[in-house]
N, C-alpha and C positions, 0 to 999 in steps of 0.2 A: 407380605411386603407389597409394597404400593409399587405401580406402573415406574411413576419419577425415580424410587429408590432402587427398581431393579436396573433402571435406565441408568440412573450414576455406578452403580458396581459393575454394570456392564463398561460403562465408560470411560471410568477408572483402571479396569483391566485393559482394554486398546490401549490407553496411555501408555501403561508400563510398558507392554510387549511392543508396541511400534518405536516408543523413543527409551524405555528405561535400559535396554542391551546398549543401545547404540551408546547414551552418555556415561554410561559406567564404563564401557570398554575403552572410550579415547582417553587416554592419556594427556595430562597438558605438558606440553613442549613445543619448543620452538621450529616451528615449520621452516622448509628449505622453500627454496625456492620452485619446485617443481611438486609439493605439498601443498596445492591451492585448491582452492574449490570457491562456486556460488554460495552466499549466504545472506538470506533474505534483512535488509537494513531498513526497513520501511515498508506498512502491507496495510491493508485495510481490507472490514470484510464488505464485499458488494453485494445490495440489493435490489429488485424488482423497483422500478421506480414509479409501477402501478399502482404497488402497494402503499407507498407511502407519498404521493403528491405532496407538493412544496406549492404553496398558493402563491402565485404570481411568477412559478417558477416557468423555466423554458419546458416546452413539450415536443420541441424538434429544434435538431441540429441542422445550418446547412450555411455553409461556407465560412463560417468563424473560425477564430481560433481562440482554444482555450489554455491558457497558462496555470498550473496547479503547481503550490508550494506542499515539500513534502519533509517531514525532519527524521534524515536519517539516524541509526542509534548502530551502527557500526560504518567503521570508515574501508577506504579502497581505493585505488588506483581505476580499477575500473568498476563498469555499472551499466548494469541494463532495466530494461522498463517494460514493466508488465500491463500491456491493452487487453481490456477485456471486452468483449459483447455476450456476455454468459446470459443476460437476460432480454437482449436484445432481440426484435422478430427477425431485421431484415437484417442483409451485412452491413456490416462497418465498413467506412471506406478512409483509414486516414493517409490524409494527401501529403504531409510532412510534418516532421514533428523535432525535436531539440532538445538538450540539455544542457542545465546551466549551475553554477552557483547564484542562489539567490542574492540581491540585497534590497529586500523590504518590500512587501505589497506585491507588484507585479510588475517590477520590474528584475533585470538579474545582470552579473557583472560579465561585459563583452568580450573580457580575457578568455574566460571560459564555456562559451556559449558553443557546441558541439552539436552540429546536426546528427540525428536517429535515421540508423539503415536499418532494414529488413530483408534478411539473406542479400545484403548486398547493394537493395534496390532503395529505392528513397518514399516508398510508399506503400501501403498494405491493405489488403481486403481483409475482412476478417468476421465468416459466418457467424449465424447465431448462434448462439450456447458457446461460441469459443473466445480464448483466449489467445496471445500471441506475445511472445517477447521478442524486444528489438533485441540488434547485434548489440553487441560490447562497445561501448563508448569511451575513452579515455578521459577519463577528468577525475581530479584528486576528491572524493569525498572522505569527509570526514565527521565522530558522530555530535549531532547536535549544529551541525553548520546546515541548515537548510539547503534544499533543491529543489529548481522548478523546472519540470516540464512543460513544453509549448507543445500543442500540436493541433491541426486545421482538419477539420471533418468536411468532408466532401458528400452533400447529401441532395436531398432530405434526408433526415434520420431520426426519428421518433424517438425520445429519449427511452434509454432501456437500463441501464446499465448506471448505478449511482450508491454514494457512499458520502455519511457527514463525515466525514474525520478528518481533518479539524474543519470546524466552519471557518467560513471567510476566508477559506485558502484560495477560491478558483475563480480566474477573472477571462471574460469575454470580450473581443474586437472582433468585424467585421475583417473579412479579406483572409490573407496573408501576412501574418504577422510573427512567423514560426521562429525566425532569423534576426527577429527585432530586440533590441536588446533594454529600452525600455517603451512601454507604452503611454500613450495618453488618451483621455475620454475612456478606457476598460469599463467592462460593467461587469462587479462583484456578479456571483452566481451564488444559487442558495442550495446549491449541489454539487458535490464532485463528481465528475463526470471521467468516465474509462478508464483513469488510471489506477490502479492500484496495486501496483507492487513496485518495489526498486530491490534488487540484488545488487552486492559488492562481490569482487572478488579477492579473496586475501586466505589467509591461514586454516588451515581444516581444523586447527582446533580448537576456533572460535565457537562459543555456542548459539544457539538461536531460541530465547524463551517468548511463546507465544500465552497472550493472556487472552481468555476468550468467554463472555459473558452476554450479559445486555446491558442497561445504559450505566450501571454503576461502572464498569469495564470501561466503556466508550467515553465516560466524563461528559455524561449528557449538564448541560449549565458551565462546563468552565470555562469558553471563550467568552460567556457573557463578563464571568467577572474577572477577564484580563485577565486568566492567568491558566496558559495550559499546559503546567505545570501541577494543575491541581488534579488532571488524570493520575490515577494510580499507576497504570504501567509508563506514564514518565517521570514518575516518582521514583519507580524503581528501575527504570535506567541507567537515571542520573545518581542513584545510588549505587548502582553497581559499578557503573565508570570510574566513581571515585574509590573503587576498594583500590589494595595495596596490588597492582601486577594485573590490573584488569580494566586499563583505560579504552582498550579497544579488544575485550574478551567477551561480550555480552550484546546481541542485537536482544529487543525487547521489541514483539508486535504486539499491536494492541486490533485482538480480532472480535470486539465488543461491536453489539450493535444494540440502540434504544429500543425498547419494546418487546426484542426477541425474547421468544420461549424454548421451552425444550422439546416441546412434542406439536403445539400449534404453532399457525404462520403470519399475529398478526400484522408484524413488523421483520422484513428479511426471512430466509429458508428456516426452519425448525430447526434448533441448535442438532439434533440428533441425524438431521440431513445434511447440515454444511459443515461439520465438525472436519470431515476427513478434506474437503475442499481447503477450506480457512486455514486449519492447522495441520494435518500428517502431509498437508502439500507445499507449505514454505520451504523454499529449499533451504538445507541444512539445519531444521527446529532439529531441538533435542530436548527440550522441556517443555509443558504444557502446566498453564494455570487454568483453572474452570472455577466459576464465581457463579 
């Protein structure tokens, strides 16, 4: 048996025993009110942005603000946001940050534009190698209705920390623009930059299927051809939304990244080093696809 082949029955086995008790045991029923939990509605996996240079792209943060659209695939009353510096050297410093309902590009509608606290406070440091969720934000999401977070880095800061999914999400303004509900003059970015997760909070038992590959997973080419839809795991989102009893039963991550392998690093961590980060760490997954 080959290196790869022992590497997937081994990995195949983690599957079952981390998530196969967990979904066999919950029952589906309608949660009460005090039956809630986090469950991961949007994620994407982040890489070394060493590794993979974007030609003309930025190489340092410092006093912008960056607006990233993200499409959630379960809904919630409330929702928080997941900052990362996992591959960053120095800390992260963000100065404030916001959530909104999107409406188109990079702008988002001012009914529900909702400034981000952290324990409390309106701003966060955030060393290298870690991560960091904001507090609980009130705002109705729901799946397939987009969401953008704004949020302003206070640097220098070397970019560290980045992820395609989807391109053409994430747009740039100098200053302070966290509060702004829409923008003008923004400069597209050819990177997402620190965010990468969005939690809801709703029913425990929702499930959460994380799909995790390299670029066939990620839908390397379909922003080109308009339509990102042509991903696989929003294929099967939007396919699972529409079964009979399961309009909001199903979050779908899609934890793909282009290039990645199983054992080398040339694009993003070795699938067999970031498997347990990307997928056993979304909160509430209970299923796993590997491609």
């Amino acid at each position: 048996m080959t290196l790869s082949s022992r590497f997937f029955v081994l990995l195949h086995f983690l599957v079952w025993l981390a998530l196969g008790p967990a979904a066999a045991q919950t029952p589906a029923r309608t949660a009460s009110s005090s039956d809630l939990r986090w469950a991961a509605s949007w994620a994407a996996a982040p890489q070394d942005h060493a590794q993979a240079p974007a030609p003309g792209a930025a190489l340092s943060l410092d006093g912008q603000t960056l607006r990233q659209r993200l499409q959630p695939t379960l809904g919630g009353a409330r929702a928080r946001i997941r900052f990362s510096n996992r591959f960053g050297k120095l800390p992260l410093r963000i100065a404030g940050a916001s959530v909104a309902l999107s409406t188109g590009a990079d702008a988002v509608s001012p009914a529900t534009l909702r400034p981000l606290r952290f324990a409390g406070g309106g701003s966060i440091t955030i060393a290298p190698g870690a991560e960091a969720w904001s507090d609980a934000a009130r705002i109705e999401v729901a799946p397939g209705q987009a969401i953008a977070v704004s949020f302003r880095i206070e640097g220098p800061a070397p970019v560290g920390t980045v992820h395609h999914l989807p391109q053409n999400a994430t747009w740039m303004l100098p200053g302070d623009a966290v509060m702004r509900p829409v923008w003008r003059d923004a400069v597209p970015s050819q990177w997402n930059h620190v965010v990468t997760g969005l939690d809801v909070h709703g029913a425990a038992a929702r499930r959460v299927v994380v799909a995790f590959g390299d670029s066939i997973t990620e839908g390397a080419g379909a922003d080109e051809r308009q339509a990102v839809s042509a991903r696989y795991p929003d294929r099967l989102a939007l396919r699972l939304r529409g079964g009979p009893g399961s309009a909001d039963a199903f979050g779908v991550i899609n934890a793909g990244i282009s290039g990645n392998r199983l054992l080398a690093s040339p694009a993003g961590p070795p699938g067999i080093e970031r498997f347990e980060h990307d997928v056993l760490a979304q909160s509430g997954v209970t299923h796993a696809l590997i491609l």
